[in-house]
N, C-alpha and C positions, 0 to 999 in steps of 0.2 A: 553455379547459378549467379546473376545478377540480380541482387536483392537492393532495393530501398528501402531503409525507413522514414516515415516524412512525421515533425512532432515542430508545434511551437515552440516549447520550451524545454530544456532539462536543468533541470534543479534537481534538489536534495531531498528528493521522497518518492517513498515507493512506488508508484507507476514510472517515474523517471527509472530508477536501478534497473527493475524488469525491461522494462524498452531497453535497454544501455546493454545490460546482460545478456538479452539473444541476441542482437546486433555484433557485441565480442566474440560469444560462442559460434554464429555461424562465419564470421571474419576467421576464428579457429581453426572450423572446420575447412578451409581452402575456398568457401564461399568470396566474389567478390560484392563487399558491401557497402553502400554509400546512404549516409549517415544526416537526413537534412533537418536543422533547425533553424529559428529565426534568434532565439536567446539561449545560449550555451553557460550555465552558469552553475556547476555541478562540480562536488568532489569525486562520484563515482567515477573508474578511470574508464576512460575511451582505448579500446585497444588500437595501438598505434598502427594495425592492418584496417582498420577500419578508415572509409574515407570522409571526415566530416566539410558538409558543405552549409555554408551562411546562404540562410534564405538572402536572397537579394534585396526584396523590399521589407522595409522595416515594420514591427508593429502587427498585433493581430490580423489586420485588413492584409496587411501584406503578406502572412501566411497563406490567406485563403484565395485571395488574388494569385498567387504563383500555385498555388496547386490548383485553381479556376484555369489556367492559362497555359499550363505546361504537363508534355507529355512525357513522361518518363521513361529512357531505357533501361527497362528493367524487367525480370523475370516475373516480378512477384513485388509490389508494394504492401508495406504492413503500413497501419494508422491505427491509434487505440480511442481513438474520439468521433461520433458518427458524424458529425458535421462535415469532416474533412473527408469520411470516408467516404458520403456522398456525394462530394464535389469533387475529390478522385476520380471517382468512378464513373466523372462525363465523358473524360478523356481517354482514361484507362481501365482495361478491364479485368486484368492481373492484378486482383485488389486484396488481400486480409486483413478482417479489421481484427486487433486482438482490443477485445473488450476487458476491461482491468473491473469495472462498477459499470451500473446502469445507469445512462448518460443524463437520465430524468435525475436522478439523486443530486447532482451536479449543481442543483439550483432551487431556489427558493419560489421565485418566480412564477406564478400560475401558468404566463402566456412562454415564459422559457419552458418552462417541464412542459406545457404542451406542444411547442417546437418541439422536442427533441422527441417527445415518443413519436410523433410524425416520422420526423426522421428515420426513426428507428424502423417504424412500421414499413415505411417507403424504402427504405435502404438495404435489409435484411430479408423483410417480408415481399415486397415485391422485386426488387431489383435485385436479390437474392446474394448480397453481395456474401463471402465466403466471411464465417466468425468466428472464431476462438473467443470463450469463456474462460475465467480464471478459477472457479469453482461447480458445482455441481448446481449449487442455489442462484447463482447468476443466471445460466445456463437456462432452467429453468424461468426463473424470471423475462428471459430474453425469449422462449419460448413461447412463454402465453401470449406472451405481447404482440409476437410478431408472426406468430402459429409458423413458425419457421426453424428448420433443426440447427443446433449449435453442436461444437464441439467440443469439448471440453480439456484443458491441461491449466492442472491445477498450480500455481506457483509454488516453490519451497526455497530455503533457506542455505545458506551456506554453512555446514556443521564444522566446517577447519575455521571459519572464523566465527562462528557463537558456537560458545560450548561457557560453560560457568568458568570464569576468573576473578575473583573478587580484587579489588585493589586497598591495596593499605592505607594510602591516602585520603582513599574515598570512604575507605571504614572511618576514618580517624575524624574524619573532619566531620562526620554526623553527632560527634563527643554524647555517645550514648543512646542517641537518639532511636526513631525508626523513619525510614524514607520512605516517603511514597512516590514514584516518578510519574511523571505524565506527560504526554505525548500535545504540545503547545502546537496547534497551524488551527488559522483563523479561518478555513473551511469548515461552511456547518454541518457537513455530515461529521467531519470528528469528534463532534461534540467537547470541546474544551469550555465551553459555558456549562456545558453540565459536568464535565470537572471540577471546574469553580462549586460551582452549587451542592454538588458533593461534598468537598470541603466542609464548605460552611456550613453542614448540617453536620458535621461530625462536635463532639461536646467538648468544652472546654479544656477538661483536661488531656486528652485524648489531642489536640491540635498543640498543647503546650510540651509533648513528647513527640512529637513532629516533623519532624524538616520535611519542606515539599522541593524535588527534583523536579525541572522542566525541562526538556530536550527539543529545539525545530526552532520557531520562530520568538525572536527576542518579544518577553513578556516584562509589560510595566514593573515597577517597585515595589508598587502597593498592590498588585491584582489577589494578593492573598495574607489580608491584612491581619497581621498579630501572629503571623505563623511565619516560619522560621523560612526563606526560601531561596534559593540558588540556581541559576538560568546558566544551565550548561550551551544551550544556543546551538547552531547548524553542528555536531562531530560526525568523524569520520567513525567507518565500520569498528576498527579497533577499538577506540576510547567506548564508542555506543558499548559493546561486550562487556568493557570494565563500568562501566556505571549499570549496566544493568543486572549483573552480578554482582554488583555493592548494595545493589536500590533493597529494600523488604516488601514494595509490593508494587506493581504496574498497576493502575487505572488507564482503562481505554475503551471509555462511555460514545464511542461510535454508533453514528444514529441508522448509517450504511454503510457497507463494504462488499467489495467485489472476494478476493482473498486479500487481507490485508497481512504483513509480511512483519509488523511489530509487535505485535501478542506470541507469535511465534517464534520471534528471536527471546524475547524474554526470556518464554517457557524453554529453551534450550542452556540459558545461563541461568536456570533453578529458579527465578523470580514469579512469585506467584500472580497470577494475572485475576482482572475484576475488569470483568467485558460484560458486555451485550450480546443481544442471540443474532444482533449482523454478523456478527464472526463465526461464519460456518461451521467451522471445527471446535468453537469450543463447546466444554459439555461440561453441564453446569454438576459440580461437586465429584468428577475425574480430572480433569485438567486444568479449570479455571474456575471461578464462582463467578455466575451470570446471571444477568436483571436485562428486564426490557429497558427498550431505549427512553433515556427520557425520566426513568425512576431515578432519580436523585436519594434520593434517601433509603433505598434498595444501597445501593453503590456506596453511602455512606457503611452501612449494617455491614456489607461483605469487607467492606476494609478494617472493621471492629472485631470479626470474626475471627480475620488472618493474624491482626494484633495481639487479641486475647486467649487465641485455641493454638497452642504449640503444632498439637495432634494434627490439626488440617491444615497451618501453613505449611508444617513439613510432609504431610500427604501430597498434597497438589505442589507443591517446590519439584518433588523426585516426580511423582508423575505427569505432572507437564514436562520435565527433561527429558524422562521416556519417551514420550510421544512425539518431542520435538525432535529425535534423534532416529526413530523407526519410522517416522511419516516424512513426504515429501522433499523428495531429493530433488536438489538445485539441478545435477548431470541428469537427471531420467527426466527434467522437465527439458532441457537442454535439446536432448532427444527427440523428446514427442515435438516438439516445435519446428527443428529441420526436418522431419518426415510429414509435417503438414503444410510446411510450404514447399515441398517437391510435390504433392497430393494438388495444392490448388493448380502449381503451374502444369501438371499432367490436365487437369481438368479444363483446365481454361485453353487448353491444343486441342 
């Protein structure tokens, strides 16, 4: 098959890895695949079978402009944004969108979120364009909306590189302490303002045995004032394992998620996670302790619980690694994805 995938950007977060990921895996599999961005700026690796091509013209506009303007040879185009997938699909009719979140969440904006469930609705729902969902709850969500069937393959993780490894160093340098990690991008569904706010509602002495971990995008000096804190910034998958088997507890107060792919790397290196009910799979008081979106002071309580109760951080440490270790496979996701895009290009003949 001749496969494209078309993306503005790839960077250093999860929708990027997954795009990057089946791209490799069917480059693997003897697929030929061409790889187009406009900003290439990623430590995940590009398999060197893969053929990456620079958008031409530069700049958002220039994205949308070359995919407005150019026909694609190819078997089967994948796109994970409906914008693009709708403006693909003037020219091309070999289209799959893999939807990673629901493109409404994307945005703050009354007249953007109403843009894009249009989209959605005109793109999926009438133009029927073919979709992949990263969860069951998306899937759903994509359905009501657009009264149109989706399909489902759920994301998973890579267990030869998350599995618990603590490191010495990273023990050492907390001198006593407890960590909490947190997951820093100034997108607001991830809610890192309601991390902050978490924080500052936990009690004084509780913040003075402290150190706060930050991992993604570089965070001010002061953003967590009187509390101990260290900006690990963009790492690769290796270091991420060892900090998250050092960390003692993951906060990831996400306001929305498609399958998000760092509560589940956590729970694979034993760190006990404090999510929200966006995250599909977690269950609150099996795998994670969970609060609606937006509870701040929820979020403080469960991080006081894993602190103070030995019994449920070491509960949910071993059972979230269960879970992360018998649930969703990277290669069975691998799979269902080259058998959905031999499916479109059968249907689309």
């Amino acid at each position: 098959m001749n496969i494209a995938f078309y993306r503005h950007t790839l960077r250093n977060r999860g929708g990027d890895k997954m795009f990057l990921f089946y791209a490799n895996s069917l480059a693997d599999e003897g697929h030929n695949v061409t790889l187009y961005s406009n900003t290439t700026d990623s430590f995940f690796p590009i398999n060197p079978k893969v053929h990456l091509k620079q958008i031409p013209i530069p700049g958002k506009l220039g994205t949308i402009l070359y995919a407005l303007l150019h026909s694609f040879d190819a078997d089967v185009i994948i796109v994970d944004i409906i914008p693009l997938a709708v403006i693909l699909s003037l020219r091309n009719s070999q289209l799959l969108y893999f939807a990673q979140d629901l493109d409404t969440s994307y945005y703050t904006s009354p007249l953007l979120i109403g843009s894009m469930s249009f989209l959605l609705r005109w793109g999926i729902g009438k133009k029927k364009i073919s979709t992949i969902a990263v969860s069951n709850a998306l899937a759903n969500e994509l359905q009501q909306l657009t009264e149109n069937a989706v399909n489902v393959i759920c994301n998973g993780i890579d267990q030869t590189v998350f599995y618990q490894q603590p490191n010495a160093e990273l023990i050492a340098s907390k001198k006593g302490k407890k960590s909490l990690l947190i997951h820093a991008r100034t997108d607001h569904r991830k809610g890192f303002d309601l991390a902050c706010q978490a924080v500052r509602a936990l009690n004084y002495q509780t913040l003075a045995d402290l150190v706060i971990w930050t991992v993604g995008e570089q965070t001010s000096a002061d953003i967590f004032k009187g509390v101990e804190h260290r900006d690990f910034g963009y790492v690769n998958e290796q270091r991420l394992r060892q900090i998250m088997s050092s960390a003692d507890i993951f906060l990831y107060p996400s306001r929305h998620e498609g399958f998000p792919l760092f509560p589940l790397e956590a729970m694979a290196c034993g760190c006990p996670v404090v999510t929200t009910s966006a995250v599909p799979y977690a269950k609150h008081g099996e795998n994670a302790l969970v609060a609606e979106a937006e509870d701040c002071e929820t979020f403080a309580t469960h991080v006081l619980e894993l602190l103070q109760n030995p019994s449920t951080y070491n509960r949910l440490s071993q059972n979230g690694k269960q879970f992360a270790q018998q649930k969703y496979s990277l290669s069975e996701s691998a799979q269902q994805f080259e058998k959905a895009c031999i499916e479109e290009i059968k249907n689309d003949k």
